[in-house]
Gaussian input, Z-matrix of N, CA and C with variables (Angstrom, degrees):
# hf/3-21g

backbone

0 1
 N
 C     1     B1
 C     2     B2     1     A1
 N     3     B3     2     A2     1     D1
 C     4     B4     3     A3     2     D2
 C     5     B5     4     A4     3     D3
 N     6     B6     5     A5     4     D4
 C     7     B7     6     A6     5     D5
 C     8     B8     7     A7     6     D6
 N     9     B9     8     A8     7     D7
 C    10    B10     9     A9     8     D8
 C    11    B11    10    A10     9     D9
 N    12    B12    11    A11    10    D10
 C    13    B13    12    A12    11    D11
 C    14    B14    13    A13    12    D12
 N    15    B15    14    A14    13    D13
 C    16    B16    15    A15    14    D14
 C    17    B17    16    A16    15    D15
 N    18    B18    17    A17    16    D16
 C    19    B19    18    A18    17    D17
 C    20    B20    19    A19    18    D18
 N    21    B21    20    A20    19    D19
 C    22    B22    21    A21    20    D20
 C    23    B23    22    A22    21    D21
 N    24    B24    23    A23    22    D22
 C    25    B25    24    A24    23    D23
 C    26    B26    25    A25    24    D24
 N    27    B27    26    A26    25    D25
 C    28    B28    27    A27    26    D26
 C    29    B29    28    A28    27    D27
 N    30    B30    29    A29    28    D28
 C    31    B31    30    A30    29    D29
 C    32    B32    31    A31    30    D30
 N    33    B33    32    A32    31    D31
 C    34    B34    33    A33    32    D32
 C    35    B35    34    A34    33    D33
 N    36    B36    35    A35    34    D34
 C    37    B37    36    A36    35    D35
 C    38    B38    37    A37    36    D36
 N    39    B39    38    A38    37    D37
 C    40    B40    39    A39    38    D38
 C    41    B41    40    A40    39    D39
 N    42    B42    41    A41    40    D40
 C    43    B43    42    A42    41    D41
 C    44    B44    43    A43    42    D42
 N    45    B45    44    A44    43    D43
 C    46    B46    45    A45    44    D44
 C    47    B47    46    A46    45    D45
 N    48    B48    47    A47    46    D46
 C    49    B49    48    A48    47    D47
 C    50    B50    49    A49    48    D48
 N    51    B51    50    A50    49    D49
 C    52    B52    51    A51    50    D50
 C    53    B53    52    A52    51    D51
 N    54    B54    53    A53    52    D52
 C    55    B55    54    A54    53    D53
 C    56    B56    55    A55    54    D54
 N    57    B57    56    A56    55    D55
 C    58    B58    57    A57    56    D56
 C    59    B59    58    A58    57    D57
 N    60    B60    59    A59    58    D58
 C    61    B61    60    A60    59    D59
 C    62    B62    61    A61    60    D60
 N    63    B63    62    A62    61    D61
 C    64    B64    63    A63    62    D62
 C    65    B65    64    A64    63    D63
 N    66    B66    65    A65    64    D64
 C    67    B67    66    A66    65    D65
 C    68    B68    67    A67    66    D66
 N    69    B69    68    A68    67    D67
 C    70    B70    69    A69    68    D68
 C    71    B71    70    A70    69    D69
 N    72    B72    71    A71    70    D70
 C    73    B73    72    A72    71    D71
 C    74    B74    73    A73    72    D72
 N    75    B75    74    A74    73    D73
 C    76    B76    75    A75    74    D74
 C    77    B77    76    A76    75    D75
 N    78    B78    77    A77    76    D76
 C    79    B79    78    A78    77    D77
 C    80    B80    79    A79    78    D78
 N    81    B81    80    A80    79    D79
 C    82    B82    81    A81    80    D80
 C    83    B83    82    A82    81    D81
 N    84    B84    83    A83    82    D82
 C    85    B85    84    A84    83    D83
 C    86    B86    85    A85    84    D84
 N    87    B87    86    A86    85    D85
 C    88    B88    87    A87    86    D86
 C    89    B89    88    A88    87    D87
 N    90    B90    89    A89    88    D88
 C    91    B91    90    A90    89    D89
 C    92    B92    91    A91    90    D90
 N    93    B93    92    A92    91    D91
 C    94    B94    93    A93    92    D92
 C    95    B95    94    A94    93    D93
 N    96    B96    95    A95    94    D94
 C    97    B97    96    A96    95    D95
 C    98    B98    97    A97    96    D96
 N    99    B99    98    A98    97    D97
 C   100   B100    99    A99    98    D98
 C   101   B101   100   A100    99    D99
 N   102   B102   101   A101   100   D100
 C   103   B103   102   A102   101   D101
 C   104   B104   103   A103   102   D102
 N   105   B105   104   A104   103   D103
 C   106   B106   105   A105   104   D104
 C   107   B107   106   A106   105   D105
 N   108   B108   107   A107   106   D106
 C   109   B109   108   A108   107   D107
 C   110   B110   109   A109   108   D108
 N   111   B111   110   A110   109   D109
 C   112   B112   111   A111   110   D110
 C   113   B113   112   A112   111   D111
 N   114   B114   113   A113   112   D112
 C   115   B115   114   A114   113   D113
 C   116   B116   115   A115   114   D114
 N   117   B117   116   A116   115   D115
 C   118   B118   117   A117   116   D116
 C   119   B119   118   A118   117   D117
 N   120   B120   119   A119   118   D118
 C   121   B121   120   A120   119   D119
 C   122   B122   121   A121   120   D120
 N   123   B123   122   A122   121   D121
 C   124   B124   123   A123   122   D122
 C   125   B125   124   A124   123   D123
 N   126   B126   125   A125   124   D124
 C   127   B127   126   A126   125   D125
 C   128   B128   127   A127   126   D126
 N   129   B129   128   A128   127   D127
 C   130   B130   129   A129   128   D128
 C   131   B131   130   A130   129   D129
 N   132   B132   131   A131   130   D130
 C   133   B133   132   A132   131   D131
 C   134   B134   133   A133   132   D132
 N   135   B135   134   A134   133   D133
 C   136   B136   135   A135   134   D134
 C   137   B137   136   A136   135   D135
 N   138   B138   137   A137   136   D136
 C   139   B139   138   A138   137   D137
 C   140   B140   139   A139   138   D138
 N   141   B141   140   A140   139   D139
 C   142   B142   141   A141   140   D140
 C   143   B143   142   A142   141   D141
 N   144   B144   143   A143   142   D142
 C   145   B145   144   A144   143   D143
 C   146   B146   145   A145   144   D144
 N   147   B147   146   A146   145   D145
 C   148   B148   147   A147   146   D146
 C   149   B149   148   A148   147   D147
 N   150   B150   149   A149   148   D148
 C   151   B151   150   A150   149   D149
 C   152   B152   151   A151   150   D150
 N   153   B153   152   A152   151   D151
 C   154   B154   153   A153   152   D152
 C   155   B155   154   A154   153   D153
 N   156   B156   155   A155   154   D154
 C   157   B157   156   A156   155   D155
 C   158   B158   157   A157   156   D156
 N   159   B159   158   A158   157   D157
 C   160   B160   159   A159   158   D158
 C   161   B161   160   A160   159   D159
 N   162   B162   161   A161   160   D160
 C   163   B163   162   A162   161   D161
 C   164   B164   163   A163   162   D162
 N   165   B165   164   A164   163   D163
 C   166   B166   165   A165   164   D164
 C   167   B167   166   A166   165   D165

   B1=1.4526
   B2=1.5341
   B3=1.5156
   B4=1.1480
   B5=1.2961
   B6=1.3421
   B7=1.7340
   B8=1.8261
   B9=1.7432
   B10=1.0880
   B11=1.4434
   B12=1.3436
   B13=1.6375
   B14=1.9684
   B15=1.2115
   B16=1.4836
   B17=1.3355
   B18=1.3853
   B19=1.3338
   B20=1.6059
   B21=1.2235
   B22=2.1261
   B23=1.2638
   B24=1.4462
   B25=1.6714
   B26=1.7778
   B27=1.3668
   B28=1.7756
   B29=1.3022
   B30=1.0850
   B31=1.6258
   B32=1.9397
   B33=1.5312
   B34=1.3142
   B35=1.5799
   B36=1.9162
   B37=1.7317
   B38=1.2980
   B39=1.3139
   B40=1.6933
   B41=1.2367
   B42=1.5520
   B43=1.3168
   B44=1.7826
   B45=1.4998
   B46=1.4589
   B47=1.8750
   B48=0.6069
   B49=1.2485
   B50=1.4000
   B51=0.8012
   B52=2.0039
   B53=1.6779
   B54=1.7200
   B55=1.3994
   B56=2.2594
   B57=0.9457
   B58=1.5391
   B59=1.3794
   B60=1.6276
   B61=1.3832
   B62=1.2530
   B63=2.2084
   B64=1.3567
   B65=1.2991
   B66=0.8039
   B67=2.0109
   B68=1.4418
   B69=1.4875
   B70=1.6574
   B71=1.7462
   B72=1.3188
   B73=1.8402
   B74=1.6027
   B75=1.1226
   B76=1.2624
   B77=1.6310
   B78=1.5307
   B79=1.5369
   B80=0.9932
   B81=1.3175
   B82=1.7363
   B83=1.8004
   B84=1.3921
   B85=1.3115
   B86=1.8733
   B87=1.3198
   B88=1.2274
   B89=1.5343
   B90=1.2854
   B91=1.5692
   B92=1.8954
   B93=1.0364
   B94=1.5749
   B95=1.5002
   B96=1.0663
   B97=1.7228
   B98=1.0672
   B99=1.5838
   B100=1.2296
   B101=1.4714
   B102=1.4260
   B103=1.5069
   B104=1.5791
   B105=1.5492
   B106=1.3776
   B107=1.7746
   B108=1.5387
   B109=1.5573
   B110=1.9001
   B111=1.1057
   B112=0.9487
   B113=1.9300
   B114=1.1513
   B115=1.8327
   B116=1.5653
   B117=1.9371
   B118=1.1742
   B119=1.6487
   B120=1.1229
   B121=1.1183
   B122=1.6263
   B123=1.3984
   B124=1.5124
   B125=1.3997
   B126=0.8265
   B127=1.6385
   B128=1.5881
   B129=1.3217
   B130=1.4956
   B131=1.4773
   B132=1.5003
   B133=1.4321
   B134=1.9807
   B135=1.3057
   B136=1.6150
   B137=1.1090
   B138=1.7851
   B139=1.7794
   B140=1.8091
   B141=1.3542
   B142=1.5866
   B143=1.8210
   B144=1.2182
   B145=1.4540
   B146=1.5595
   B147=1.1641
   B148=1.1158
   B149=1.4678
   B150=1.3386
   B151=1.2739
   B152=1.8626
   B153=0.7330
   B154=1.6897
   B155=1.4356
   B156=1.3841
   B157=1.4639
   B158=0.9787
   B159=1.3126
   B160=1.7086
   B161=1.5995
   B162=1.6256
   B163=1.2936
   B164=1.9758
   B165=0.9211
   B166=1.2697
   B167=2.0479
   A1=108.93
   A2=129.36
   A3=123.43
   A4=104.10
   A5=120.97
   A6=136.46
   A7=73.73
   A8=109.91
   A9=141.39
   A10=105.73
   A11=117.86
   A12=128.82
   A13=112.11
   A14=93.94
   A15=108.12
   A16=111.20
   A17=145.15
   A18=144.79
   A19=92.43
   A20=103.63
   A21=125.48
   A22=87.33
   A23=121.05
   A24=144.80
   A25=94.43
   A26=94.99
   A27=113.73
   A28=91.93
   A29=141.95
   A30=129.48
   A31=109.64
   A32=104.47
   A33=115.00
   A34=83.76
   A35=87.72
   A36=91.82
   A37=89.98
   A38=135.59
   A39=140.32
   A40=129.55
   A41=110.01
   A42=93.46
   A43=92.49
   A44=114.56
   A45=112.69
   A46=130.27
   A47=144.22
   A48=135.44
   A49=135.18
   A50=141.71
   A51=129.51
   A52=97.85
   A53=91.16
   A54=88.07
   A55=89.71
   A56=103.54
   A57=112.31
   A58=115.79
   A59=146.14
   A60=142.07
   A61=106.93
   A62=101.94
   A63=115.98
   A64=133.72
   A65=105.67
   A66=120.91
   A67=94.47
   A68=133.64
   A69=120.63
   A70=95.80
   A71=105.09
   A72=117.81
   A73=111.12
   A74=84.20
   A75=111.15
   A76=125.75
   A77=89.76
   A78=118.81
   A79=110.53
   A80=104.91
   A81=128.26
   A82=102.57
   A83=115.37
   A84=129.43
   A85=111.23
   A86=123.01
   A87=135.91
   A88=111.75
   A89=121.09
   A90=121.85
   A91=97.31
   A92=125.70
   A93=116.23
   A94=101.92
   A95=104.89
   A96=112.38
   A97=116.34
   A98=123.65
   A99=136.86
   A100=105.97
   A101=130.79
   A102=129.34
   A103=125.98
   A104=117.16
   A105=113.32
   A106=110.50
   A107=86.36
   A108=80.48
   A109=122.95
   A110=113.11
   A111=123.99
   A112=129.29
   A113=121.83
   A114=116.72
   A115=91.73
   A116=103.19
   A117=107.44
   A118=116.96
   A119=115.89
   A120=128.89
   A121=130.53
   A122=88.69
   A123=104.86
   A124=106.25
   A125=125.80
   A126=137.24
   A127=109.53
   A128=101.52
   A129=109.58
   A130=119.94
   A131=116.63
   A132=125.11
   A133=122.28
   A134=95.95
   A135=100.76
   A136=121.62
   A137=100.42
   A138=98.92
   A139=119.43
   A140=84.65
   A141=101.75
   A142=108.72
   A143=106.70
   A144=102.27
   A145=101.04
   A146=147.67
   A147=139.21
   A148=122.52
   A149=124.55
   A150=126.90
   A151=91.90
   A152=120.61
   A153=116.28
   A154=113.11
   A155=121.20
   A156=114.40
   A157=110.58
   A158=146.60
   A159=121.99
   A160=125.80
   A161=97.94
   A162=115.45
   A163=113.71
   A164=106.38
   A165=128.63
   A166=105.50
   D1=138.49
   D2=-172.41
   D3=-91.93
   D4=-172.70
   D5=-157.81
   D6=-101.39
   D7=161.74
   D8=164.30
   D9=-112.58
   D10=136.90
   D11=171.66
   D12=90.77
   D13=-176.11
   D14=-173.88
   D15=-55.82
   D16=150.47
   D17=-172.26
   D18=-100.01
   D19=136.32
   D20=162.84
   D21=-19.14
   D22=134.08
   D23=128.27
   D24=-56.73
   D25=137.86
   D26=174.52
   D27=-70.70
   D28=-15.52
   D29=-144.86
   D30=-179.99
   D31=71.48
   D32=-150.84
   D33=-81.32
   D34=155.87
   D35=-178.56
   D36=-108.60
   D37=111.67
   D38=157.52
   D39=-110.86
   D40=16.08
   D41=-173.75
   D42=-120.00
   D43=154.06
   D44=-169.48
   D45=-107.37
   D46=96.13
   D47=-179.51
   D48=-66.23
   D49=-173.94
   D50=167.71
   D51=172.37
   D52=113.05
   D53=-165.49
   D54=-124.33
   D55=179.49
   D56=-173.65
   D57=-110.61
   D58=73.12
   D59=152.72
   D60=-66.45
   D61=141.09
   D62=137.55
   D63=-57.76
   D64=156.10
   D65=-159.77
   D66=-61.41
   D67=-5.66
   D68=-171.63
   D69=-110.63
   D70=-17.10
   D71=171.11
   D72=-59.04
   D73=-63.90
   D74=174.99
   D75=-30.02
   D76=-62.73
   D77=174.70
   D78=-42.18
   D79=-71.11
   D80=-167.10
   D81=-49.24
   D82=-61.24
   D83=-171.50
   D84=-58.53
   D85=-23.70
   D86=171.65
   D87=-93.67
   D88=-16.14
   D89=171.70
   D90=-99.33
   D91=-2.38
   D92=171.51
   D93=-93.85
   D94=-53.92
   D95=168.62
   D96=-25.04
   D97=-74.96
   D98=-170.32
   D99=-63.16
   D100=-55.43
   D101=162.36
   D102=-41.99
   D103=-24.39
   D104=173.54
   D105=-122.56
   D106=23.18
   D107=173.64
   D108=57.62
   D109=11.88
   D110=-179.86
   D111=-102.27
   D112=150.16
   D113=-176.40
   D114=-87.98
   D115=150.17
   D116=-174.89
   D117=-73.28
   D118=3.85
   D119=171.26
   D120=-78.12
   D121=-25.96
   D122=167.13
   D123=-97.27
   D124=-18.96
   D125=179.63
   D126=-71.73
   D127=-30.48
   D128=177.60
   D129=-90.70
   D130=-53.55
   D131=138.10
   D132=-5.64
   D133=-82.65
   D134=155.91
   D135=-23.89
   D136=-75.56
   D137=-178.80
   D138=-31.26
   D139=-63.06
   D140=-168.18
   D141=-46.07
   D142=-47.12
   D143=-175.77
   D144=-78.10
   D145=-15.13
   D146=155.32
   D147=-71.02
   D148=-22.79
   D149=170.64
   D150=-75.52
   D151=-35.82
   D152=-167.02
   D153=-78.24
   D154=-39.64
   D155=162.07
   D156=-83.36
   D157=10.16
   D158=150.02
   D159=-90.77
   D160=7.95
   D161=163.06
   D162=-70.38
   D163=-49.87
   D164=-179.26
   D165=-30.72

């Protein structure tokens, strides 16, 4: 009998954040989105690993 529903993410996102932008943060971060086709969540993701290799 097969499984019912979505198959395991290799790499589940469960953990949550909630952070506070001004309305021009905001802006900016929803006009990159829309230009790379991307969710702001991954947009933020990005950031972070780019803030982390310029630690290096």
């Amino acid at each position: 009998m097969s499984q019912i529903g979505r198959p395991k993410a290799e790499n589940p996102k469960n953990i949550r954040y909630s952070i506070r932008l001004d309305a021009q943060t905001e802006a900016k971060l929803k006009k990159y989105c829309e230009e790379h086709g991307i969710t702001k969540g991954e947009a933020i993701r990005q950031g972070i690993y780019l803030l982390l290799e310029g630690k290096k």
